[in-house]
N, C-alpha and C positions, 0 to 999 in steps of 0.2 A: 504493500500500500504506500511507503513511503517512497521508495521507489517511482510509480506514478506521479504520486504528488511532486517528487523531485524533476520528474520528466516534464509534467504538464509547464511548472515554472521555470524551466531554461526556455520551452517554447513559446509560453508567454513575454519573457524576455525579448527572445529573439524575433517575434511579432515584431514586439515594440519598439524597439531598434529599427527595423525594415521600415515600418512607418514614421518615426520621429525624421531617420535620413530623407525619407523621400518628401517630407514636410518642409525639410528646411531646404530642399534641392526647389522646390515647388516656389519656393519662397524667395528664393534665392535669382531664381528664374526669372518673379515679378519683381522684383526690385531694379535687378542689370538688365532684365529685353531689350531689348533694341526696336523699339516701335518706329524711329523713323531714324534720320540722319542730318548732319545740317557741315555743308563741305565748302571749304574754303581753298580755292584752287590759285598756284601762285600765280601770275598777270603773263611771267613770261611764256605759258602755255597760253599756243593758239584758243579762240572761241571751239571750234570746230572738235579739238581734245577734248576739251574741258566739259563740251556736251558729251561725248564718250565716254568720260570720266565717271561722270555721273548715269547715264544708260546701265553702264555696267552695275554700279553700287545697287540701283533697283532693280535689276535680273538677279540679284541672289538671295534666294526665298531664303537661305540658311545664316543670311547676314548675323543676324540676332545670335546665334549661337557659335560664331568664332569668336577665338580670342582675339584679344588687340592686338596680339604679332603675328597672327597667322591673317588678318584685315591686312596688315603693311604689306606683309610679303605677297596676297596676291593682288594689292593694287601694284607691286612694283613691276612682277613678273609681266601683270597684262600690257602694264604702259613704262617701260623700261627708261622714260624720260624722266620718270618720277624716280628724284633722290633721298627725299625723306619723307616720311606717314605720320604724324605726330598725332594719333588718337586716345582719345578720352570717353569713359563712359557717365551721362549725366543721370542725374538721382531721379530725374523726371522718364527716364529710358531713351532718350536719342544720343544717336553715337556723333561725335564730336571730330572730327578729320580736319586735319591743315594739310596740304599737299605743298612742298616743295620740289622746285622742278632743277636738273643738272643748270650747270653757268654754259652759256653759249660764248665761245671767245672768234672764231672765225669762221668767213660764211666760204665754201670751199665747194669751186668748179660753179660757184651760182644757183645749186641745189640742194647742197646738202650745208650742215652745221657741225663742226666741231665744236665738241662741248669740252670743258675745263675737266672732267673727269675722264678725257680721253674717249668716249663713244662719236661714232659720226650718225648725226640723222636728218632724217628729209628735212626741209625748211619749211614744210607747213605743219610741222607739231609744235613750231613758237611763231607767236603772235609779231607781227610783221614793227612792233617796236620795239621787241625783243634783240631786234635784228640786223635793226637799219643804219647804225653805225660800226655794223663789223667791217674788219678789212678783210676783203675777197682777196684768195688765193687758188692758183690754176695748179692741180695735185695729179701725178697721174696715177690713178687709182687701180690696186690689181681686183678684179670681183668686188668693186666697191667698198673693199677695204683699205684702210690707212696705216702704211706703217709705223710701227713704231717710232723709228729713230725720227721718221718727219714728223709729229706731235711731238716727241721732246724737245726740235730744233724752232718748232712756230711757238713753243713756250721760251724758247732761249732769247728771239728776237725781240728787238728794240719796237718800242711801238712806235716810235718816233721816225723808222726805217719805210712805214708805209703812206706818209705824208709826202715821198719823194720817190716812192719804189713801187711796183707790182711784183708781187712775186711770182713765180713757177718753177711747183719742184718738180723736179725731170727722175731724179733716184737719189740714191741715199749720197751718193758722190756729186752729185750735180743740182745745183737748185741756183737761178738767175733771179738777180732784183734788177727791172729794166726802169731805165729813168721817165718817168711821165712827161717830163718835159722835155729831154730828148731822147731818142727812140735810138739814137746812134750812139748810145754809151748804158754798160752794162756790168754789173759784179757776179761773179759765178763764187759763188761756196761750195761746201758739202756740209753732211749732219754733224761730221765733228767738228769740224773747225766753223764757228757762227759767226756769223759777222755781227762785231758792237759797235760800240757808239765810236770807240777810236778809231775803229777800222770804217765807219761810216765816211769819219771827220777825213781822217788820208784820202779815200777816194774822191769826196768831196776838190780836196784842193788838187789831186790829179787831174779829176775832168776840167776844173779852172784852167788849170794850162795848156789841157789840148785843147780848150776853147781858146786861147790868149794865141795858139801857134795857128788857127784858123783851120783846122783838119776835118769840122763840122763845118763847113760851106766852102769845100774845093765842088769841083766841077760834078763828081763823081765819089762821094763819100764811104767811107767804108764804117763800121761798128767798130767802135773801140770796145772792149774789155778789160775789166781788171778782175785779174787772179788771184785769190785772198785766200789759197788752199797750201799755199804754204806758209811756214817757219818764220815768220821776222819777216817778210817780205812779202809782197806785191807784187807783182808780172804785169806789165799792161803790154795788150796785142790786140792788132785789127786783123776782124775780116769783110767777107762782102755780106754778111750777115744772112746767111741762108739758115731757115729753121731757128731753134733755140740754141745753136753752138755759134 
């Protein structure tokens, strides 16, 4: 008999347990749901994302029951432009999102964006004032990807370099800044050796003098170049400038 009575009260217990967890899961549940959303999307995402952005968040019926890191990682996964997810859940039940978008630092071939975190992306997933004072750069791209060493070297340049220069990188040994203002004078680097600001200032006073010796308004003008891929020096040669050599 005791026995029994020993029986009936663990399973009495253990009822009670079953139901007290699943009272306070229930409960648990009404407090954190997530009945709606309210998203704050950062500016430099185009309109056109930013309605995607949100499309997405209301297709997922299961919103309400992710956690806050598992909401980050699949808003980053779907829109790989999105840097950071900074979510909150409020006492009233709507979930609370800031979206943060990668830094765009150059607009590259006229279509695409290089972003400061190294990705390249179309140019309609930021907002066109996102945009509109990048320096364009002419890249040749293998499969639409961007080499490395040329992101580290468009991080190395002088910004001050594009106020006087176009660039075009041709490969990892070769990349021209051609002068906008004359089309007959040109600097060739590669990725390691970058051209700075004193190797700007030297070129600078080179082209001054083949302008002062008149070799930009002979009959029959050739491209000068200056070679900044070597050691402590400078190389200046012309040619009849066919192509980007």
């Amino acid at each position: 008999m005791k026995c029994r009575f020993r029986d009936i009260k663990i399973g009495f217990v253990i009822v009670l347990s079953i139901f007290f967890a699943v009272s306070v899961k229930k409960l648990s549940d009404h407090i954190f749901s997530i009945d709606g959303f309210s998203c704050k999307i950062d500016n430099t995402i185009s309109q056109a994302q930013a309605c995607k952005i949100i499309s997405f968040l209301h297709r997922q019926k299961d919103l309400k029951r992710w956690s806050l890191q598992n909401i980050s990682e699949k808003i980053k996964t779907e829109f790989p432009f999105i840097q950071s997810v900074v979510s909150s859940r409020k006492a009233s039940g709507i979930l609370d999102l800031r979206l943060g978008a990668v830094v765009p630092i150059f607009f590259v071939n006229k279509m695409f964006v290089l972003v400061r975190e190294g990705g390249l992306f179309e140019n309609s997933f930021f907002s066109k004032q996102a945009i509109a004072n990048l320096a364009c750069v002419q890249v040749n791209l293998q499969d639409f990807t961007l080499a490395d060493s040329c992101k580290k070297m468009l991080k190395k340049l002088p910004t001050s370099c594009f106020e006087q220069y176009d660039l075009v990188w041709e490969s990892g040994t070769k990349s021209w800044l051609k002068d906008k203002k004359n089309n007959l004078f040109a600097i060739v680097f590669n990725d390691t050796c970058v051209v700075n600001e004193k190797i700007l200032s030297a070129c600078r006073r080179l082209k001054n003098n083949l302008q002062e010796r008149g070799v930009f308004t002979v009959k029959k003008p050739k491209r000068w170049v200056a070679d900044v891929r070597f050691k402590d020096q400078i190389i200046v040669f012309s040619d009849r400038g066919g192509g980007d050599g």
